[in-house]
N, C-alpha and C positions, 0 to 999 in steps of 0.2 A: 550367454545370458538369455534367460526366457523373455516374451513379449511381457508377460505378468509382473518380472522382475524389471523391466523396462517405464513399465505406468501402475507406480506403484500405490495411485490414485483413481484404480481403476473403477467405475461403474458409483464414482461420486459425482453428486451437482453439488457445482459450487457457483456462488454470485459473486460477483465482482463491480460493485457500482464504482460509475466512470470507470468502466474496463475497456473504451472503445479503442483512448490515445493516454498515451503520455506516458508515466508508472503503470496506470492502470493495463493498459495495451499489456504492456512488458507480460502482466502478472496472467492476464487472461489467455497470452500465450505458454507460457511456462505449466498453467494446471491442464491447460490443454495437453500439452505436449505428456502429459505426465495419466492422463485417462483421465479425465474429469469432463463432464458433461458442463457445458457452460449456461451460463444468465449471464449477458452484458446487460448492465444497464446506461443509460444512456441519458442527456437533458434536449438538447435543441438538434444537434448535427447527426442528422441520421446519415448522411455520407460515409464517417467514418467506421462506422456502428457498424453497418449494410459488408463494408471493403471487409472490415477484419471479421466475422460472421464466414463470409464466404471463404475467407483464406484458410479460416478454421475446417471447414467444412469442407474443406477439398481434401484436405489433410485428415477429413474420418472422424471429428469431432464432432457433436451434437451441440448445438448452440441454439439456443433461443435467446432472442433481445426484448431488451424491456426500458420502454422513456418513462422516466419519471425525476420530477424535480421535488429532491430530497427536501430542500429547503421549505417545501411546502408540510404543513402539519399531518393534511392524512396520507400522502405518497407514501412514507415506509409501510402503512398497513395495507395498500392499494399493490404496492410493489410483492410485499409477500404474499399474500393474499393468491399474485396469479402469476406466482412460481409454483407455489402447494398446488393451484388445481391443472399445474399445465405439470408438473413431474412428483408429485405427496410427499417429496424428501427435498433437504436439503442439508448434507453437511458440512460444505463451507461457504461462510459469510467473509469476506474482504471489503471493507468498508473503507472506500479510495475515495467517494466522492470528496470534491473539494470546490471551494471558492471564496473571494475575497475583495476586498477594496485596497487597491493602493492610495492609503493616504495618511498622512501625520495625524496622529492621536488628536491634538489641539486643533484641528481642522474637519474631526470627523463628527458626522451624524446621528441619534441615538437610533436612526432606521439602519445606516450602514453597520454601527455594531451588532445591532437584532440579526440583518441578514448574513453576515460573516458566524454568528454563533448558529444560527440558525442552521446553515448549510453544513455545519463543520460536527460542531458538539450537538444538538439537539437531535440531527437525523441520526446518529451511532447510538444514541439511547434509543431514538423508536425503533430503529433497525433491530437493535438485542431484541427488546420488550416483545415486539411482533415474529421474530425469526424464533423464538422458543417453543413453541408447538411444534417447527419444521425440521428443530432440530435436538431436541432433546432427546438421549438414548442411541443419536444414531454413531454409527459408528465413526472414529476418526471426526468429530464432529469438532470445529474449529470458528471461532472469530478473533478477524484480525484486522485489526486499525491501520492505518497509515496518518502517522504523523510528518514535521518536519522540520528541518533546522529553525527554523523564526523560533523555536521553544527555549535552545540552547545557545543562539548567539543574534547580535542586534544586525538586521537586516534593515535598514530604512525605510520607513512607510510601509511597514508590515505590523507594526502592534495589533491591528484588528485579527492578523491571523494570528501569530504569536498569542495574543490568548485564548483565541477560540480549542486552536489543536494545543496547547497547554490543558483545556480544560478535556479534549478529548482524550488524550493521556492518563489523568487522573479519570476520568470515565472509564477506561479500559480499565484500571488497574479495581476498580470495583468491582468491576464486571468480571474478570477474573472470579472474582469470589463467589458474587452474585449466581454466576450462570453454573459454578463448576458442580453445584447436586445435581444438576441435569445433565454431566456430561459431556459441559461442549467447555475446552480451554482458551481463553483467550488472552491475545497478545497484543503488541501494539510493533512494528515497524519504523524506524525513521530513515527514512534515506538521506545522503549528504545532496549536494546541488545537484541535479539533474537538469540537463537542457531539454526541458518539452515546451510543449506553445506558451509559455510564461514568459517566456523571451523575447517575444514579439509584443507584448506587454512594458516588459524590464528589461530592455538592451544593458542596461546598467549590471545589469548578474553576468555578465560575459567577464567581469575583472577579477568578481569571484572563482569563475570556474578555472582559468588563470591560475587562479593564486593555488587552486585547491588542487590542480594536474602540478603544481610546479613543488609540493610538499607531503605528497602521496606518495609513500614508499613504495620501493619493487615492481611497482607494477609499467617504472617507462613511463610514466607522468600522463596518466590514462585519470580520465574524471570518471566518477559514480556514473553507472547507466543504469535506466528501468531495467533490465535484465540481473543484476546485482540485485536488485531488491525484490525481485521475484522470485531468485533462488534461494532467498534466508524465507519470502512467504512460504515456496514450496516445504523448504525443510523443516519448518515448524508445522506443516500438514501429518507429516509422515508420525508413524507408532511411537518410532525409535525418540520424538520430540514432545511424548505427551506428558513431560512431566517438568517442561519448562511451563512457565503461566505466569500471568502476570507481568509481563517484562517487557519492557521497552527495547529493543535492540537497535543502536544505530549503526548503518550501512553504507559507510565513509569511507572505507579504508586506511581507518585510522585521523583520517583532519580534525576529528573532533576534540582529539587529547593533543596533539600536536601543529596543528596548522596556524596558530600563533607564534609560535618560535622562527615564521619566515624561513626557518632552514629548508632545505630540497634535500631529499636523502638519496644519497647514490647507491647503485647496487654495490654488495660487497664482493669482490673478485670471489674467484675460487681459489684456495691455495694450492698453491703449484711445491712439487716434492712430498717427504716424506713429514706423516703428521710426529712431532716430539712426543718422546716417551715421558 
């Protein structure tokens, strides 16, 4: 197998906001590993930012980082703005950024709903709106969402995100439409629970992830990791995927259709003898 065949993403910039930790990490490794020149972007912790930057970069990737807080109105246009004058292309956008308020609906804020849409839905609009001059025409040109289970099942003290990334979902699937005469396809990601620094937030998701390694088929009772959800980003990068659009695809290993039934699915033997005629 050739190196070319090997990054098959080769001599693309692609962004990845909050690509420092968490999914995002995962995903800013993965288009690495794959030839993609990187943009992390980043909000307050330049530590982590700085670590994964460099780990890239020993490993022969070109990474440039970029702090900016999405949540803010003109950050997406400040944000692209000095990716164009620091590389004049860009054709993948990953729209990870995230954040949220843990709190019961009848308890919350109309500040705390503002900032939870704000961070979630609001910045993946300005992001399309301003990424279209950097990426219309180019090749392989791609945006893609990350959403998350709060869309598809009751999480506790999560309605503020449950609607935000609900409404970013329906965002994508516009934007699909919106963006495709120029070129660039876009999609939307859900991964199942993942343990990143949410956890130290929500000790309480630890029974979830439990329940979700104990009803995951084949895999040995192994839970979703950001690496899972970086290699269905990557694969909707690739040629062979440009004619998937619009779609939400969750990244579960199945708990979504089944992890209600409480059953644990065992692997099935291999049959031993001769197969019946």
């Amino acid at each position: 197998m050739s190196i070319e065949e090997c990054r098959p993403l080769k001599d693309r910039v692609a962004l990845v906001t909050g690509g420092s930790r968490g999914i995002g990490a995962g995903i800013s490794r993965k288009l690495a590993a794959w030839g993609c020149t990187l943009c992390i972007n980043y909000v307050d912790r330049a530590g982590p930012a700085r670590k994964i930057a460099a780990e890239l970069e020993e490993q022969g990737t070109k990474v440039s980082l970029h702090r900016a807080d999405l949540g803010e109105p003109d950050a997406a246009a400040r944000l692209l703005e000095e990716i164009g004058s620091l590389h004049g292309d860009l054709h993948i956008l990953v729209q990870n950024a995230a954040a949220t308020k843990f709190i019961a609906l009848e308890d919350a804020t109309p500040e705390q709903w503002q900032f939870v849409q704000d961070t979630n839905a609001r910045s993946t609009w300005l992001l399309a709106k301003h990424a279209i001059p950097l990426m219309r025409d180019r090749p392989g040109a791609r945006f893609i969402t990350i959403t998350n289970s709060t869309t598809q099942r009751i999480v506790p003290r999560a309605g503020l995100f449950g609607a935000a990334k609900a409404a970013l979902e329906t965002l994508t699937d516009y934007l699909s439409y919106e963006l495709a005469p120029y070129g660039i396809v876009a999609n939307c990601v859900r991964p199942g629970l993942v343990q990143t620094d949410v956890f130290n937030v929500r000790p309480d998701f630890a029974g979830g992830v439990k329940h979700e390694m104990a009803v995951t088929p084949w895999q040995g009772g192994l839970m979703t990791t950001a690496e899972n959800s970086a290699d269905v980003v990557a694969m909707l990068c690739l040629e062979e995927a440009s004619w998937i659009a619009g779609q939400t695809i969750t990244v579960d290993g199945g708990y979504r259709l089944w992890g209600n039934t409480g059953m644990r699915h065992q692997p099935r033997q291999a049959q031993q003898g001769p197969v019946p005629s």
